[in-house]
PDB file of N, CA, C, O and CB in Angstrom:
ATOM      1  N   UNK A   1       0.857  -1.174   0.000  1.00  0.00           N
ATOM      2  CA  UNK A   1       0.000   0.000   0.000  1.00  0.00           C
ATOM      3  C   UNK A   1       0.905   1.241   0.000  1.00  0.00           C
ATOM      4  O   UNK A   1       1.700   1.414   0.924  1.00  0.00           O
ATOM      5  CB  UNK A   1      -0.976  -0.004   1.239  1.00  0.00           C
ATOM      6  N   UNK A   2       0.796   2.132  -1.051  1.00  0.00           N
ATOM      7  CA  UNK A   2       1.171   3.676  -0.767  1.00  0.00           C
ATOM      8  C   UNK A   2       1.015   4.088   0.388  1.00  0.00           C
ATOM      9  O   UNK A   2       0.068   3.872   1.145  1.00  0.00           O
ATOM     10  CB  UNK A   2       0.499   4.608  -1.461  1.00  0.00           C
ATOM     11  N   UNK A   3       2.296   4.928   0.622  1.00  0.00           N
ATOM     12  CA  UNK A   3       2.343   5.637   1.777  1.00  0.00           C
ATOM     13  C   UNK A   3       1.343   6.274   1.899  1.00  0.00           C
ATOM     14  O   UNK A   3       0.706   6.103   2.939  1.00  0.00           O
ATOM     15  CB  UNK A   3       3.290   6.371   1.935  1.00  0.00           C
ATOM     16  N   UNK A   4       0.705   7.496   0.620  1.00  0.00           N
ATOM     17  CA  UNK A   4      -0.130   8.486   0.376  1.00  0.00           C
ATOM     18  C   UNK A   4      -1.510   7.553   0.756  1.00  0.00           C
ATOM     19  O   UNK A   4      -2.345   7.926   1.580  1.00  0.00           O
ATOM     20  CB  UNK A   4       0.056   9.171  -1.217  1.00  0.00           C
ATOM     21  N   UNK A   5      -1.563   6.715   0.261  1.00  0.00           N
ATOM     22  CA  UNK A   5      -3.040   5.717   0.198  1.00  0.00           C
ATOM     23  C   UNK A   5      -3.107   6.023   1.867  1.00  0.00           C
ATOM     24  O   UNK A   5      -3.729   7.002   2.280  1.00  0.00           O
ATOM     25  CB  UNK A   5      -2.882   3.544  -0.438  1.00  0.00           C
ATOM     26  N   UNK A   6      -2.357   5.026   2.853  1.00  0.00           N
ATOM     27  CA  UNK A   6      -2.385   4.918   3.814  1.00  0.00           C
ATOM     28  C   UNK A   6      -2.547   5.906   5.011  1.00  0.00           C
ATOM     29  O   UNK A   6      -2.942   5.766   6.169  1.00  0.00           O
ATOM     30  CB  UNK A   6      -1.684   4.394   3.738  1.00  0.00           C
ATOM     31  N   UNK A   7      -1.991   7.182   4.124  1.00  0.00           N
ATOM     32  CA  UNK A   7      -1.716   8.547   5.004  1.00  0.00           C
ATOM     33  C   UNK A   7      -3.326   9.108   5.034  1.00  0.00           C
ATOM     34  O   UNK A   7      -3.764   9.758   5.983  1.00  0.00           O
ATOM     35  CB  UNK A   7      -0.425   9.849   4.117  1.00  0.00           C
ATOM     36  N   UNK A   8      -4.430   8.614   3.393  1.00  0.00           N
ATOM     37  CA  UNK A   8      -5.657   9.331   3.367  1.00  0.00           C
ATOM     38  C   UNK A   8      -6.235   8.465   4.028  1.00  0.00           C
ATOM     39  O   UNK A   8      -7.389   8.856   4.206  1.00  0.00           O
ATOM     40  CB  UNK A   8      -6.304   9.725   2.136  1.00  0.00           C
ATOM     41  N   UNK A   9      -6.053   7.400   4.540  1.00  0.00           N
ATOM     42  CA  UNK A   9      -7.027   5.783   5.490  1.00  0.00           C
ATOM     43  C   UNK A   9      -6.857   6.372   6.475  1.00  0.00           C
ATOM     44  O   UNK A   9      -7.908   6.432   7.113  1.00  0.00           O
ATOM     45  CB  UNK A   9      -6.417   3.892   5.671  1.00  0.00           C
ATOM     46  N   UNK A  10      -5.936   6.925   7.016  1.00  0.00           N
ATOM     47  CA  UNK A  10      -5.601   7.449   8.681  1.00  0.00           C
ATOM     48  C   UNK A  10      -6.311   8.526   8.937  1.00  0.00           C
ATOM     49  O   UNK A  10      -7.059   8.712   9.897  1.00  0.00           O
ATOM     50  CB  UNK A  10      -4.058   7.903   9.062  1.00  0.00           C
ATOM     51  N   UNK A  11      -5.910   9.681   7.510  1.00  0.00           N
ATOM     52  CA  UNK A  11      -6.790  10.862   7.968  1.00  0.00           C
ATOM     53  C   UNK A  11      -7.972  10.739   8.424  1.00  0.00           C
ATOM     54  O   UNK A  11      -8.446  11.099   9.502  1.00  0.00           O
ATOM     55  CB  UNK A  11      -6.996  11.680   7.105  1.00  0.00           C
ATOM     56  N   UNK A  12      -8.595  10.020   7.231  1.00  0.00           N
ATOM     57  CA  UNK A  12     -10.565   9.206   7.752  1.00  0.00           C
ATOM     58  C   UNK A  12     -10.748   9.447   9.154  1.00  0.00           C
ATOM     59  O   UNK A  12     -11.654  10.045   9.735  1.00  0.00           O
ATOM     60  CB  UNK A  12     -10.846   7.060   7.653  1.00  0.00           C
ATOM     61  N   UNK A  13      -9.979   9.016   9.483  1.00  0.00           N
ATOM     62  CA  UNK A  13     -10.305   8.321  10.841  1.00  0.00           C
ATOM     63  C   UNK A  13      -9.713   9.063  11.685  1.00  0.00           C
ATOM     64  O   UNK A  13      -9.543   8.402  12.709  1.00  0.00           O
ATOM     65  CB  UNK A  13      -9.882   6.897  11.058  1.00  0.00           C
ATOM     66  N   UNK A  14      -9.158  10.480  11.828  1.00  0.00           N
ATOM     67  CA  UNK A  14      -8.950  11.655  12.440  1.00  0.00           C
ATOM     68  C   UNK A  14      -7.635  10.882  12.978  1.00  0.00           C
ATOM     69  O   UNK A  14      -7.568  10.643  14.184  1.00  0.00           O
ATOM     70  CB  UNK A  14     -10.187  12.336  13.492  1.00  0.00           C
ATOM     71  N   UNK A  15      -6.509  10.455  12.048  1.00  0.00           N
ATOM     72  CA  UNK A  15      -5.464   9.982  13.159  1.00  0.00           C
ATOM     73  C   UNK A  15      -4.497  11.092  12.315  1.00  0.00           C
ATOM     74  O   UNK A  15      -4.606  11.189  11.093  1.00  0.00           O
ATOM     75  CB  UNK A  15      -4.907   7.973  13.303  1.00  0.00           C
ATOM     76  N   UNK A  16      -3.845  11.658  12.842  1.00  0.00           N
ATOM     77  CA  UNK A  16      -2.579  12.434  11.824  1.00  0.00           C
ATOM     78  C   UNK A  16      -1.355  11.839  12.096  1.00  0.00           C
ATOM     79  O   UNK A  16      -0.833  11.858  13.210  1.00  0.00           O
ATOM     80  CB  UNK A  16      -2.291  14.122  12.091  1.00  0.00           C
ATOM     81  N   UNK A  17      -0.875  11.304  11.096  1.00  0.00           N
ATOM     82  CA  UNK A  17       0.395  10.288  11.123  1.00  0.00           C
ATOM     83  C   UNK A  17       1.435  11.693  11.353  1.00  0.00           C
ATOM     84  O   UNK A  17       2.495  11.451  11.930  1.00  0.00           O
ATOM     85  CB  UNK A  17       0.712   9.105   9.358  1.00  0.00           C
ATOM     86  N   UNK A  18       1.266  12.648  11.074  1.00  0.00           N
ATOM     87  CA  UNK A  18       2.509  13.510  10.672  1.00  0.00           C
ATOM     88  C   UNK A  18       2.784  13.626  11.958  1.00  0.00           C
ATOM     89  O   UNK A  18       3.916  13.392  12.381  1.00  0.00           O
ATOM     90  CB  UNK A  18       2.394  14.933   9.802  1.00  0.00           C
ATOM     91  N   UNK A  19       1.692  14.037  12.817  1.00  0.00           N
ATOM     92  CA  UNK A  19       1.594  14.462  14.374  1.00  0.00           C
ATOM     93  C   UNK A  19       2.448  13.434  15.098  1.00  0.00           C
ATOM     94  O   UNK A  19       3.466  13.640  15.759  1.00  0.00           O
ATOM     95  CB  UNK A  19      -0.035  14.442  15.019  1.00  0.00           C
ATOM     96  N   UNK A  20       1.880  12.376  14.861  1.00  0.00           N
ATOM     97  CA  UNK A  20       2.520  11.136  16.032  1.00  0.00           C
ATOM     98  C   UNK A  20       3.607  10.883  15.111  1.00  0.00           C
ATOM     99  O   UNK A  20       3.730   9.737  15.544  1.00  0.00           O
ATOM    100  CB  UNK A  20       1.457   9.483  16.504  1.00  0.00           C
ATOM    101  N   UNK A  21       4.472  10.943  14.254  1.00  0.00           N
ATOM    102  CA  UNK A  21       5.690  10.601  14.095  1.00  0.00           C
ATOM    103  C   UNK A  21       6.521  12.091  14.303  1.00  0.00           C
ATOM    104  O   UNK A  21       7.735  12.061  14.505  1.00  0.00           O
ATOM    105  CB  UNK A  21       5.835   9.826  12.669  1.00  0.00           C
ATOM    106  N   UNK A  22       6.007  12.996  14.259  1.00  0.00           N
ATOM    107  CA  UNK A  22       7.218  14.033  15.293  1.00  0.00           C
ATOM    108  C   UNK A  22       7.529  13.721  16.677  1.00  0.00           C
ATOM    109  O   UNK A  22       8.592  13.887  17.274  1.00  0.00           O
ATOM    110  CB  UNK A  22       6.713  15.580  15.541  1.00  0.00           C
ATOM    111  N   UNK A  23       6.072  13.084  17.223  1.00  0.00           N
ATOM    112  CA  UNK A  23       5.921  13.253  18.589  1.00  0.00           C
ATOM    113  C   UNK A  23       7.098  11.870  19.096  1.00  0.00           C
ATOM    114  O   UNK A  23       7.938  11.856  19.996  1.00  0.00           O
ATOM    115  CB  UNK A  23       4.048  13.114  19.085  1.00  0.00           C
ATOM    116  N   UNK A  24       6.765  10.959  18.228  1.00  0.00           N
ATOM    117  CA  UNK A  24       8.122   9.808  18.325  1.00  0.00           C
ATOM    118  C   UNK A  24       9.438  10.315  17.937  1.00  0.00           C
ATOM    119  O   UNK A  24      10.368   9.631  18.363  1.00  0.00           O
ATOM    120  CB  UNK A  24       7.951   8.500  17.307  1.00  0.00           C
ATOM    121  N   UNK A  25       9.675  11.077  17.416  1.00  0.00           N
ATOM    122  CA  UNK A  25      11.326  11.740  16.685  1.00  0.00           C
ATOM    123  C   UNK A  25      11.346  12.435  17.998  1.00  0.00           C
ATOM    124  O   UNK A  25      12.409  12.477  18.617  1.00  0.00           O
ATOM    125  CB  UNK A  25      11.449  13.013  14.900  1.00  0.00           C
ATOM    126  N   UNK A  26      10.190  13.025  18.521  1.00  0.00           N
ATOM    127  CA  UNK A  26      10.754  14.056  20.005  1.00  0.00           C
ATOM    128  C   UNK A  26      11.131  13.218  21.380  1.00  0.00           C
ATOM    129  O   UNK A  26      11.783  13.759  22.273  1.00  0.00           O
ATOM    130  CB  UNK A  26       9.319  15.221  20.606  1.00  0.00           C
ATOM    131  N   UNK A  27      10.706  11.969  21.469  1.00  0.00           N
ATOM    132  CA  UNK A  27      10.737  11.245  22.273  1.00  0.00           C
ATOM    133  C   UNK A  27      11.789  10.563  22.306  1.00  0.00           C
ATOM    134  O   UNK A  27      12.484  10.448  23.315  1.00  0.00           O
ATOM    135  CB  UNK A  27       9.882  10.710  22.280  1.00  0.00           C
ATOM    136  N   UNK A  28      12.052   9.974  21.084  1.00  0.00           N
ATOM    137  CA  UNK A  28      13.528   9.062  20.398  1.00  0.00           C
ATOM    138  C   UNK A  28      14.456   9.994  20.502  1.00  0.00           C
ATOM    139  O   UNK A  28      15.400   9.310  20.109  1.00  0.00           O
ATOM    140  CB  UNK A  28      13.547   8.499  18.658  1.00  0.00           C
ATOM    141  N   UNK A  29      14.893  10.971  20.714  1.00  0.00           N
ATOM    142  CA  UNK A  29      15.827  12.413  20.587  1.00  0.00           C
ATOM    143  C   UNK A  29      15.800  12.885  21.532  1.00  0.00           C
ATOM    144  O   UNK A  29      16.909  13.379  21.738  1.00  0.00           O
ATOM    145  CB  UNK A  29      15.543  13.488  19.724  1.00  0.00           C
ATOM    146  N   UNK A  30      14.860  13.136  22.669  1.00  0.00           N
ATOM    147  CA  UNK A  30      15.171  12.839  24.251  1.00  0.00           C
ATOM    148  C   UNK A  30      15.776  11.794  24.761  1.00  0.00           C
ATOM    149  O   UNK A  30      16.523  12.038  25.709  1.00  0.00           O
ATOM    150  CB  UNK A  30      14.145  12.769  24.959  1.00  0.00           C
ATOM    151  N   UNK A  31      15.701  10.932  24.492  1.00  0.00           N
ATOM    152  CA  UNK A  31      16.059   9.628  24.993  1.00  0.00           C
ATOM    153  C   UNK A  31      17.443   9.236  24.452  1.00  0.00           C
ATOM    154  O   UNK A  31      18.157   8.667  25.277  1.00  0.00           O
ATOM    155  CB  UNK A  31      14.988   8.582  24.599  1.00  0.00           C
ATOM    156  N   UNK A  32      17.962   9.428  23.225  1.00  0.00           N
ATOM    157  CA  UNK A  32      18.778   9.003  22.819  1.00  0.00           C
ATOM    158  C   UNK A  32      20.252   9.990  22.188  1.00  0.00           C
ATOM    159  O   UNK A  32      19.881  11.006  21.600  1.00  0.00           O
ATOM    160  CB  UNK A  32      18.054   8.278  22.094  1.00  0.00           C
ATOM    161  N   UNK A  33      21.226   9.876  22.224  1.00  0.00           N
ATOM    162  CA  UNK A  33      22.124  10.535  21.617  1.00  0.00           C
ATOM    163  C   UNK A  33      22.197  10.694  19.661  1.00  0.00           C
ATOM    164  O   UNK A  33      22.073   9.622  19.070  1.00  0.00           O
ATOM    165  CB  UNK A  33      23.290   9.826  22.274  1.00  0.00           C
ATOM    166  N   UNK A  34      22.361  11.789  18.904  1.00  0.00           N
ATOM    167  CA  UNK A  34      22.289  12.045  17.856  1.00  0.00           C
ATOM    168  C   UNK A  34      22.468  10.515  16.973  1.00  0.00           C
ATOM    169  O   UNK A  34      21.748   9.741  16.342  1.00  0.00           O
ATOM    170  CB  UNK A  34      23.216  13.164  17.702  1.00  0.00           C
ATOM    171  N   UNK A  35      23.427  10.600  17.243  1.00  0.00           N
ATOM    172  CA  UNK A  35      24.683   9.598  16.352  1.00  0.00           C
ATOM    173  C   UNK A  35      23.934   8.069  16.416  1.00  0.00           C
ATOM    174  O   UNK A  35      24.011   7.221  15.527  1.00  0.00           O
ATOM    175  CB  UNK A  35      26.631   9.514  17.367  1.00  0.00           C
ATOM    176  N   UNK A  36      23.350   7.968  17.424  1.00  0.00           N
ATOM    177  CA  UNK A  36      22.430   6.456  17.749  1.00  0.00           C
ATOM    178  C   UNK A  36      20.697   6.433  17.005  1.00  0.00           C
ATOM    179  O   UNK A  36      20.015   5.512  16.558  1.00  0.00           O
ATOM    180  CB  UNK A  36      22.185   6.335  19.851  1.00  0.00           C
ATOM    181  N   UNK A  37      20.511   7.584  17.120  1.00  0.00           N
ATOM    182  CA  UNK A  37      19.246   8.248  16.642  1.00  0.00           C
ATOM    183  C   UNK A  37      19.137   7.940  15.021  1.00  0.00           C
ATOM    184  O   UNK A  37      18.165   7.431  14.463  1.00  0.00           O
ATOM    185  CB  UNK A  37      19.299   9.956  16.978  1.00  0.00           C
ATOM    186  N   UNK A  38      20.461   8.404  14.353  1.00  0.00           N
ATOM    187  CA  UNK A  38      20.354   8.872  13.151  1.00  0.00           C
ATOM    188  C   UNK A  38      20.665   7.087  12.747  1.00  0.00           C
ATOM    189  O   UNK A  38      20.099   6.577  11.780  1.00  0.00           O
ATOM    190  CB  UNK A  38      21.485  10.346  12.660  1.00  0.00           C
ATOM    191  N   UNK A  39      21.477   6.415  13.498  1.00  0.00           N
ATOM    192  CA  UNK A  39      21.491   5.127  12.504  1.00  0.00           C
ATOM    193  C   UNK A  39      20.882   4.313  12.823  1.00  0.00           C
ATOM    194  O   UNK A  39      21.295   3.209  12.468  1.00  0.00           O
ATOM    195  CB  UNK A  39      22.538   4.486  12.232  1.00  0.00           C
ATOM    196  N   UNK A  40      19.533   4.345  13.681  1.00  0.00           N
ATOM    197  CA  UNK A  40      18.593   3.238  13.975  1.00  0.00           C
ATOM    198  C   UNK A  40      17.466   4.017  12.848  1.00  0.00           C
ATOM    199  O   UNK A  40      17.312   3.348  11.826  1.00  0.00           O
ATOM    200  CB  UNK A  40      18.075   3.000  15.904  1.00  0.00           C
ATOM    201  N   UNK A  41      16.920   4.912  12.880  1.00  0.00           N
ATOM    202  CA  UNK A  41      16.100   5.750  12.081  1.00  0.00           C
ATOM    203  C   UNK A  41      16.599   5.737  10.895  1.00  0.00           C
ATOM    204  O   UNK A  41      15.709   5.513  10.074  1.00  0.00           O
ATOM    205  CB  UNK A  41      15.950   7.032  12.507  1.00  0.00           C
ATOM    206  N   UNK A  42      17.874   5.908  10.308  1.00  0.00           N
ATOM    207  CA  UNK A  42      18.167   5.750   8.939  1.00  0.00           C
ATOM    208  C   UNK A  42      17.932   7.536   8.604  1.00  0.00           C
ATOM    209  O   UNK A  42      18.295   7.855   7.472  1.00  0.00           O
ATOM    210  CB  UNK A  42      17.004   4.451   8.059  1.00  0.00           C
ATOM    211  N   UNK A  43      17.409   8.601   9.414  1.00  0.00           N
ATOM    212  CA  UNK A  43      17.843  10.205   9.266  1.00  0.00           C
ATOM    213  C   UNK A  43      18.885  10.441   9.113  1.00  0.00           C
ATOM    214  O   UNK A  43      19.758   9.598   9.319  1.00  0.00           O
ATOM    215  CB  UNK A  43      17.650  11.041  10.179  1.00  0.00           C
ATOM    216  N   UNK A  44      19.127  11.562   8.735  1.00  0.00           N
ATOM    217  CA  UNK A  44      21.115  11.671   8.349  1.00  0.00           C
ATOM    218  C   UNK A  44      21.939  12.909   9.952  1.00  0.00           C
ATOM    219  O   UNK A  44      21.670  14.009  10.434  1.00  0.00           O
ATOM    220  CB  UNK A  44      21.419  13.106   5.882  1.00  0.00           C
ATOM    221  N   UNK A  45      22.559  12.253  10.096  1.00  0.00           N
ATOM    222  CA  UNK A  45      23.260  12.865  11.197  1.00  0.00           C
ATOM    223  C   UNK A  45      22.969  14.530  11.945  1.00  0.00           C
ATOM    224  O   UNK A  45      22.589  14.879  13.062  1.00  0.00           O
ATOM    225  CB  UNK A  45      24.617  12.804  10.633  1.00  0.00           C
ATOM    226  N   UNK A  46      23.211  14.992  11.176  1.00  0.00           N
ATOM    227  CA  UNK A  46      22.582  16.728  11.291  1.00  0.00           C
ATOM    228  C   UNK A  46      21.180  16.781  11.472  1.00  0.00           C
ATOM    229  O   UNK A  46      20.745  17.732  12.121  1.00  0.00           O
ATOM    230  CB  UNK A  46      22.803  17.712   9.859  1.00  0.00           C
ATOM    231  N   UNK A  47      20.457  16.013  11.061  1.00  0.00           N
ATOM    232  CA  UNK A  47      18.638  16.438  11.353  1.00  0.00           C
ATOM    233  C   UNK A  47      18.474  15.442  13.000  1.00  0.00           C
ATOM    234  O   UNK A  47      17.578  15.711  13.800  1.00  0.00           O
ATOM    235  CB  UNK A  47      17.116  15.499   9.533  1.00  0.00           C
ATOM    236  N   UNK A  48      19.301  14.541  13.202  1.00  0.00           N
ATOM    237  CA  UNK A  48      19.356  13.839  14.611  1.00  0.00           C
ATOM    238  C   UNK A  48      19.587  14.630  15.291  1.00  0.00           C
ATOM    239  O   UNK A  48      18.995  14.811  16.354  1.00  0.00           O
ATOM    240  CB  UNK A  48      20.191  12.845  14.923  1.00  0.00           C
ATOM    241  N   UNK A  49      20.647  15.413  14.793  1.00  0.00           N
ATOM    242  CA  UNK A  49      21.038  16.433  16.040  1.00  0.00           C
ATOM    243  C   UNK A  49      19.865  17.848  15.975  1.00  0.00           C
ATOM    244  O   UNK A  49      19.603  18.524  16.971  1.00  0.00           O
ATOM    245  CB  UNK A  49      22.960  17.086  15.764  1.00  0.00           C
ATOM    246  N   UNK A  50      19.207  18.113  14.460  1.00  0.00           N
ATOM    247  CA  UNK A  50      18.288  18.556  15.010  1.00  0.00           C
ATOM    248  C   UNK A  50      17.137  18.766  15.989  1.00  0.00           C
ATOM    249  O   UNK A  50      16.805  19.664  16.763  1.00  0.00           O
ATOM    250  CB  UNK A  50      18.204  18.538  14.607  1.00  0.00           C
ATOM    251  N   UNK A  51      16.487  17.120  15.505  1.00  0.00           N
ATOM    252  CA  UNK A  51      15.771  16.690  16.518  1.00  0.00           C
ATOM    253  C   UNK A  51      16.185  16.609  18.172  1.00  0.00           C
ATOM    254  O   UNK A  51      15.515  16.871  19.171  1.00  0.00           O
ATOM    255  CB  UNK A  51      15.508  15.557  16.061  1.00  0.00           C
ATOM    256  N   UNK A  52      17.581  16.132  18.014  1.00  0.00           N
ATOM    257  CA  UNK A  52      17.836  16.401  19.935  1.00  0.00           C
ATOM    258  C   UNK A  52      18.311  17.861  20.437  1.00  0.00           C
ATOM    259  O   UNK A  52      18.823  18.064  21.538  1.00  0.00           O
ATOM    260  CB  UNK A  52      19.279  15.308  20.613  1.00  0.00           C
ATOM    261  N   UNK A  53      18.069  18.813  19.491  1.00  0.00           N
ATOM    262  CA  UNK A  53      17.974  19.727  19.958  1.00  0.00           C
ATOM    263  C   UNK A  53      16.718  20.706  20.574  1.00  0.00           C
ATOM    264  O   UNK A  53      16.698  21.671  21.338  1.00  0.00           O
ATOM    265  CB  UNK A  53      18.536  20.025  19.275  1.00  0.00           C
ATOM    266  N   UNK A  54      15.685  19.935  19.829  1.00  0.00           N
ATOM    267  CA  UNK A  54      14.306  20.241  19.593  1.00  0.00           C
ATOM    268  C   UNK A  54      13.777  19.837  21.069  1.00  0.00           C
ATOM    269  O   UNK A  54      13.192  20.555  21.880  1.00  0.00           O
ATOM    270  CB  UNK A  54      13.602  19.374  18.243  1.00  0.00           C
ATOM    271  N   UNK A  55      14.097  18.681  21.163  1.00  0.00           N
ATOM    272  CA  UNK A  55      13.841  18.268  21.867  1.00  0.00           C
ATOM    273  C   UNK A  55      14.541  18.143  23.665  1.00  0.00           C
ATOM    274  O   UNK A  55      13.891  17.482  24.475  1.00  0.00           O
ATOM    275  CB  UNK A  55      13.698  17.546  21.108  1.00  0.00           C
ATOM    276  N   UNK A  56      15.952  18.879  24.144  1.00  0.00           N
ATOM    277  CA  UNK A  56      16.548  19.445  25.036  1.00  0.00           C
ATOM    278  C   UNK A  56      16.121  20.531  25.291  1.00  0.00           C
ATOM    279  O   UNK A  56      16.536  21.003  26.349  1.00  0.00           O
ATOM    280  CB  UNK A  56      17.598  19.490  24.886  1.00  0.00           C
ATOM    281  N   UNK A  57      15.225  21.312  24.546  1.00  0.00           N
ATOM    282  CA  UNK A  57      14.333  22.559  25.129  1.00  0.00           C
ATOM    283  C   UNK A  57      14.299  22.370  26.643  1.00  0.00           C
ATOM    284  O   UNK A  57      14.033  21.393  27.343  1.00  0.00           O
ATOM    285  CB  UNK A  57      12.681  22.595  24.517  1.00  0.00           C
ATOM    286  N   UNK A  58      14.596  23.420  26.871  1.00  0.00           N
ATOM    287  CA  UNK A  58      13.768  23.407  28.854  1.00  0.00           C
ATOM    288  C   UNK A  58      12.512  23.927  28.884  1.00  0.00           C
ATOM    289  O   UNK A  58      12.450  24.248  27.697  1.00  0.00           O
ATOM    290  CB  UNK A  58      14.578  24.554  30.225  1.00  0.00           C
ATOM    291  N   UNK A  59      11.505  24.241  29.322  1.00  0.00           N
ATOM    292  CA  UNK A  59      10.445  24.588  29.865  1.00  0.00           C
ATOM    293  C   UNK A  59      10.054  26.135  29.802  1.00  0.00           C
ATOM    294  O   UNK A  59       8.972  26.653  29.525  1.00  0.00           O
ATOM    295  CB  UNK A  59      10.558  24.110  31.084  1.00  0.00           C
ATOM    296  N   UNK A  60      11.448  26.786  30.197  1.00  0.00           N
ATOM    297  CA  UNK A  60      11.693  27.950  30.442  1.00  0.00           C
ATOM    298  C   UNK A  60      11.899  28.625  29.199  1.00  0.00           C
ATOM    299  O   UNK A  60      11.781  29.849  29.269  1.00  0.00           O
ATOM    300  CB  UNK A  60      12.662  28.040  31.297  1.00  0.00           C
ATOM    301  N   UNK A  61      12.204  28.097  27.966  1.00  0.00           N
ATOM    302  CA  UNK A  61      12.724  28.614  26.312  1.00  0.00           C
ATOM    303  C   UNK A  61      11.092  28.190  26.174  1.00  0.00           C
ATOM    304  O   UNK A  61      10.312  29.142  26.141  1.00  0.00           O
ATOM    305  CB  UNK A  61      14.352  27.522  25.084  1.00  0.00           C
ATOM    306  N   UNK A  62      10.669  27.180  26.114  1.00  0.00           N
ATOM    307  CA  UNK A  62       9.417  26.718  25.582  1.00  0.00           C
ATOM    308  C   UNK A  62       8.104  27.652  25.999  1.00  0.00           C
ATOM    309  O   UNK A  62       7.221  27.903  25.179  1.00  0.00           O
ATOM    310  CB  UNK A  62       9.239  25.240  26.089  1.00  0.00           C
ATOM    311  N   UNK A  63       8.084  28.067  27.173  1.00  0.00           N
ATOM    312  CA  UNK A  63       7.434  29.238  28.140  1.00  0.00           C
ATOM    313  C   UNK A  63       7.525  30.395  27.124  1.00  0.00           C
ATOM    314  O   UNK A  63       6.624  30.648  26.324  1.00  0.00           O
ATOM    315  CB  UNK A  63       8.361  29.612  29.737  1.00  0.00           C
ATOM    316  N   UNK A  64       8.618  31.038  27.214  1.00  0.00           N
ATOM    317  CA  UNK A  64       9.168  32.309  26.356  1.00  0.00           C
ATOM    318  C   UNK A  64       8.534  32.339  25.093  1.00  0.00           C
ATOM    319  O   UNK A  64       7.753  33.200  24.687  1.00  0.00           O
ATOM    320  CB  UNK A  64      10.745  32.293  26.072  1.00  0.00           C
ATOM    321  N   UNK A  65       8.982  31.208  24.436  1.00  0.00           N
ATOM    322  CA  UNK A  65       7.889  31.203  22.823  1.00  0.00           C
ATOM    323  C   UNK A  65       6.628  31.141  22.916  1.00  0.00           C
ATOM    324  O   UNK A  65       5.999  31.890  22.168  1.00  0.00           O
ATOM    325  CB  UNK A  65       8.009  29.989  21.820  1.00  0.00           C
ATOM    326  N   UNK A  66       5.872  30.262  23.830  1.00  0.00           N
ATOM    327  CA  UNK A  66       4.932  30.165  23.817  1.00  0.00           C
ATOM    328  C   UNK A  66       3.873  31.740  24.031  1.00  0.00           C
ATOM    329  O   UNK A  66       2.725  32.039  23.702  1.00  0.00           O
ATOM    330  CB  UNK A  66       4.971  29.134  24.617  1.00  0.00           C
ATOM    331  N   UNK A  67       4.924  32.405  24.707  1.00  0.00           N
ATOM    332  CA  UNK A  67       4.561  33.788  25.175  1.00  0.00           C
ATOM    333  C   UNK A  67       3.948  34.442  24.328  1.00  0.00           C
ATOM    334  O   UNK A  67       2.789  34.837  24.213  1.00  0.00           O
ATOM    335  CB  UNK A  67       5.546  34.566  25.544  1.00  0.00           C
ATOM    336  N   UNK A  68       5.424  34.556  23.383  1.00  0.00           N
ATOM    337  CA  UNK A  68       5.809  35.549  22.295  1.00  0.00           C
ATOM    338  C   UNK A  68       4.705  35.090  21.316  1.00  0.00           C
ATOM    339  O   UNK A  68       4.042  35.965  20.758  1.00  0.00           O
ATOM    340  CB  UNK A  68       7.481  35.442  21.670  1.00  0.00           C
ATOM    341  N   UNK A  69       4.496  33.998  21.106  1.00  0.00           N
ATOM    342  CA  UNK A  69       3.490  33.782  19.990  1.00  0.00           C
ATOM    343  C   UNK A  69       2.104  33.703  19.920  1.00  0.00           C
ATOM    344  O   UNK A  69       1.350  33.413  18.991  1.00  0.00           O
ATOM    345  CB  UNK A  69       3.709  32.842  19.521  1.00  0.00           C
ATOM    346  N   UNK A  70       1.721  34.326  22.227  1.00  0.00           N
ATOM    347  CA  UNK A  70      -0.038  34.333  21.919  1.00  0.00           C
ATOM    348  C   UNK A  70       0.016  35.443  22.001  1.00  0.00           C
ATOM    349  O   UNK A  70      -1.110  35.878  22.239  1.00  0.00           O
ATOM    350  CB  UNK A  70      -1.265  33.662  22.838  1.00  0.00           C
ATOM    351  N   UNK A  71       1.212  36.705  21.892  1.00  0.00           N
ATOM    352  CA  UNK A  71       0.780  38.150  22.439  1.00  0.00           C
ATOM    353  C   UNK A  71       1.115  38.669  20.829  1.00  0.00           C
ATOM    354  O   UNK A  71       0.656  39.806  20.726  1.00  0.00           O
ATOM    355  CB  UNK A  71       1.874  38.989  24.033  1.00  0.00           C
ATOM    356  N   UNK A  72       1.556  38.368  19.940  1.00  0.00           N
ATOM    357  CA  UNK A  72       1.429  38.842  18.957  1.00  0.00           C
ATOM    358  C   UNK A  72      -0.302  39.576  18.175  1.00  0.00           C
ATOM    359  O   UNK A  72      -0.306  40.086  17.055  1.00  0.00           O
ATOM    360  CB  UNK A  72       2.088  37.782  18.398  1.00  0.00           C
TER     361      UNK A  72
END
């Protein structure tokens, strides 16, 4: 089955694949170091380290944006 096929079967059914596979890249990238990340996932080295950067946020950076982006 197409990815695309499979991606419009999910939508149906209110699931958003896009959603829950960031939410696993944010979880896998907390948990894990770049370099381990990128060769179990098959991502290329630099977007691992993206993701564990994304994801080392503190609370306190995450707060701040969150700020900045309902007072606009």
């Amino acid at each position: 089955m197409p990815v695309s096929t499979l991606q419009r079967r999910l939508n149906a059914y209110g699931i958003r694949a896009n959603l829950s596979r960031a939410t696993a890249c944010l979880n896998l990238a907390h948990d894990l170091p770049p370099a381990v990340l990128a060769s179990i996932t098959g991502i290329h080295v630099i977007t691992a380290e993206q993701w564990h950067q994304r994801a080392a946020l503190d609370w306190s950076a995450y707060l701040a944006a969150r700020h900045k982006a309902t007072t606009r």
